[in-house]
N, C-alpha and C positions, 0 to 999 in steps of 0.2 A: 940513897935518894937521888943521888943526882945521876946514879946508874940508867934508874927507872923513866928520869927526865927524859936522858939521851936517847934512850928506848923507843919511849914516845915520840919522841920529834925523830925515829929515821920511819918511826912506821905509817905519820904522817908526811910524810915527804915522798914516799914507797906510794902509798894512795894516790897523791896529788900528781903522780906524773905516769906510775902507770894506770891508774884506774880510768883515765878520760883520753881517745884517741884522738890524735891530728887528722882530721879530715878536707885533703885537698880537694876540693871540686876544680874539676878541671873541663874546660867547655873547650869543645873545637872554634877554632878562631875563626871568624868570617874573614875569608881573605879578601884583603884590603884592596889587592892588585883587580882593577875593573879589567873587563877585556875591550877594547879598543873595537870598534867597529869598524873597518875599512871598505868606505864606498868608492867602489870603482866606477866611474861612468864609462857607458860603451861609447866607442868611436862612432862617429855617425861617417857613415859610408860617405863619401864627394858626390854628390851629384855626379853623374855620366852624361855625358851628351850623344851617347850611340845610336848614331841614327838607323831606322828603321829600313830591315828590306837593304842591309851590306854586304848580300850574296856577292857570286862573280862572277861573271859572265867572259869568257873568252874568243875573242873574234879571232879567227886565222888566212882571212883571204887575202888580202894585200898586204896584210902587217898583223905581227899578231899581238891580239894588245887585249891586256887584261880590264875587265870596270867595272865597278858596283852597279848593282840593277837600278837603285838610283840615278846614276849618271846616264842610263837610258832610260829611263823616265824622264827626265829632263831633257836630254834628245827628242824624246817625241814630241814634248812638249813645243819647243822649240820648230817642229818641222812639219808638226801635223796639218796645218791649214795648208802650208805649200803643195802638201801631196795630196791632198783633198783638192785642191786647186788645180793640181795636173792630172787627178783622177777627170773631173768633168771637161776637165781642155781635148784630154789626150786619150784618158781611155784604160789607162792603166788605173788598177785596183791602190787605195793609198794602202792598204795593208804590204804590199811589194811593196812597192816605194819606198814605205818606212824599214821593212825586215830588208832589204837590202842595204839601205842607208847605214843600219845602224850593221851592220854584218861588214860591207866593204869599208866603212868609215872607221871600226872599232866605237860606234856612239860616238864620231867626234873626235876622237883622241890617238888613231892611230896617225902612224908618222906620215904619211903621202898626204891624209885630209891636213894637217896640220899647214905641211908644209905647201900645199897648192892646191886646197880648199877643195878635192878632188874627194868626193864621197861615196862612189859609185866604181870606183876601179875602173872608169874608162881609159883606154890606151889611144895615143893618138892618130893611129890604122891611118890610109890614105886619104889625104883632101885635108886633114886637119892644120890650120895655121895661123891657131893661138897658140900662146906660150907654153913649154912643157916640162916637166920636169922627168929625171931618171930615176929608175928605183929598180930594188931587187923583186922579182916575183915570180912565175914560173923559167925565166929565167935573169941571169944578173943583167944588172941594170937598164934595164925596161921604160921605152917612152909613154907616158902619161901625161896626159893633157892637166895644166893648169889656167884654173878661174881666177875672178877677180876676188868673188863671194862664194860661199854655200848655197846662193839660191841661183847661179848660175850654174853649177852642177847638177842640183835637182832639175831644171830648165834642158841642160843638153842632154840629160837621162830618157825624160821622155824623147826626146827625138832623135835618138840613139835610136831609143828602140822602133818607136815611129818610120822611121826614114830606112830601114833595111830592112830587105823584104823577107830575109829568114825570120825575125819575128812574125811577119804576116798573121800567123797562125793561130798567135798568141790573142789576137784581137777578135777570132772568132769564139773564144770562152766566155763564160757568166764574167761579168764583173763581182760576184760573189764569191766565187771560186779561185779561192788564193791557193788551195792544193792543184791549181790545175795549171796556174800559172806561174806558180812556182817549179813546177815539174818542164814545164815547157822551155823556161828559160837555162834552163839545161842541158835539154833534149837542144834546141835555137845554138847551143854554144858557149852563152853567155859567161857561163865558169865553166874550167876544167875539172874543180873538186867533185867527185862524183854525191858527192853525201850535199851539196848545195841545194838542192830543194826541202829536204828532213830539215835542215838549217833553217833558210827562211818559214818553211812551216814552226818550227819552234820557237819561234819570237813573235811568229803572230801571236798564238796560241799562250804564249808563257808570257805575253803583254795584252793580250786582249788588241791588239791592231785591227781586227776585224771592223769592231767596232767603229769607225772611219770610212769603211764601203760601206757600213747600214745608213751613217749619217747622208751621204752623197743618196746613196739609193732612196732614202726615204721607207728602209727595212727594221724590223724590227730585231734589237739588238740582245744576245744570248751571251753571255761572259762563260770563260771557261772554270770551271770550278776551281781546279790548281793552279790557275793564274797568280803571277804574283802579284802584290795587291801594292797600290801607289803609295808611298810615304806620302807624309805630308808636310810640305816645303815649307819652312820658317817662312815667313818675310823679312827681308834686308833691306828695304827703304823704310827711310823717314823725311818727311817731307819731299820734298823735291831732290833730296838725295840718295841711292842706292851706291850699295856695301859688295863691290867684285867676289862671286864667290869663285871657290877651286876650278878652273876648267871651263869656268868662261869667256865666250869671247865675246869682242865689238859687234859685231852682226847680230849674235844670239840675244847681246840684252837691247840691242835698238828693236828686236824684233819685239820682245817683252815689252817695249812702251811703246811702242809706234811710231819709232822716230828712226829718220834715216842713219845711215853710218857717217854720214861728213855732217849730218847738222849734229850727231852728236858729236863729234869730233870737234866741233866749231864750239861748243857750251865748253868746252873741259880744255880748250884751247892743245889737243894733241895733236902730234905734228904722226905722228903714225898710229897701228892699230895694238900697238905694246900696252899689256895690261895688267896689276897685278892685283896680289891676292888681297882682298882688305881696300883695296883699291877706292877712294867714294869718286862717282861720279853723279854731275848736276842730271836728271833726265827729263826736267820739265822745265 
């Protein structure tokens, strides 16, 4: 009997554990780990301040001197009524005037204009006896007449050319005809470089200078298509004060307001024509 018991109870036991299986459900895990978004902001570029039209232009007649086409735009700016001025005095074309000015001068910046406001590479030949200074040029150290100003250069330009009779020649052409006068003062002596006239021709032309005999003449004005085109000048005054820019001088900005060199001189209480950059001066 109690065989039978034990019987029973292993073959309930045999049932109960293997008749019914363990069943793991097993699920993939949602991974817990998020991905991190990382925003990168772009750099924002600095503002530039590049001014327009920072070609170069290289002058090589009396000095040779490198400048942005801007700094001759601003030369003309600076000298175009004068030469319009000695166009109807004198007779010369302001388109010369100016493609010479800014050719012998370097726009202003080369060494002789700097140093003895000599813009026109006049030498001081016989009779002359204003002040002069030396320099290197067709050969070492060379007499060249120095001014007081820049409008006394342009002043003894024309009658330079005026008052010697090898130009004579030069005043029987169009006053329209800057290739003809530019040629001539060549053919005249005026420069030794032989390429001097293709020069001043290419600064009328590659500045629109012409433009300045149509005004004088009362012609009607044609720009050249490849000209290069004027930037356009900040302003540096506020109120009654202006900001010295690069390459300015005392004459240039009294010319810009209309006020003499010594009454500007006399507002800003300067004992000479030393100027710097950032400079403010009173001009009203």
């Amino acid at each position: 009997m109690i065989k039978k018991i034990a019987c029973l109870f292993i073959v309930m036991l045999f049932i109960g554990c293997g008749g019914s299986k363990n069943y793991v459900r097993t699920s993939k895990k949602k991974s817990t780990t998020t991905k991190k978004t990382v925003y990168t902001a772009k750099k924002t570029a600095k503002p530039t301040s590049k001014p327009v039209n920072r070609e170069t232009e290289t002058m090589v007649s009396t000095s040779k001197t490198t400048v942005y086409t801007d700094v001759v735009f601003a030369y003309v700016n600076d000298f175009k009524e004068i030469a319009k001025g000695n166009m109807k005095t004198y007779g010369i074309p302001a388109s010369i005037i100016l493609a010479q000015g800014i050719l012998e001068s370097g726009a202003g910046r080369g060494d002789l204009a700097k140093r003895s406001n000599n813009h026109f590479g006049i030498k001081c030949h016989t009779g002359w006896e204003g002040e002069k200074v030396y320099h290197d040029d067709d050969a070492a150290q060379e007499c060249f007449r120095k001014y007081k100003d820049p409008a006394e250069s342009y002043k003894d330009h024309a009658l330079f050319l005026t008052s010697r009779s090898r130009y004579s020649s030069l005043f029987q052409l169009g006053k329209d005809d800057y290739e003809a006068w530019a040629k001539g003062l060549r053919k005249a002596g005026y420069a030794t470089d032989p390429k001097y006239p293709e020069k001043l021709i290419s600064y009328i032309e590659r500045y629109n200078l012409h433009q300045y005999d149509s005004e004088v003449l009362g012609n009607k004005y044609t720009p050249f298509d490849n000209a290069v085109k004027p930037m356009v000048i900040a302003s540096h005054q506020v109120g009654n004060l202006y900001e010295v820019q690069p390459g300015e001088t005392l004459y240039a900005i009294s010319k810009k307001f209309d006020i003499s060199v010594d009454d500007l001189k006399k507002k800003n209480n300067l004992s000479d024509n030393t100027l710097s950059i950032g400079q403010r001066l009173i001009v009203k």
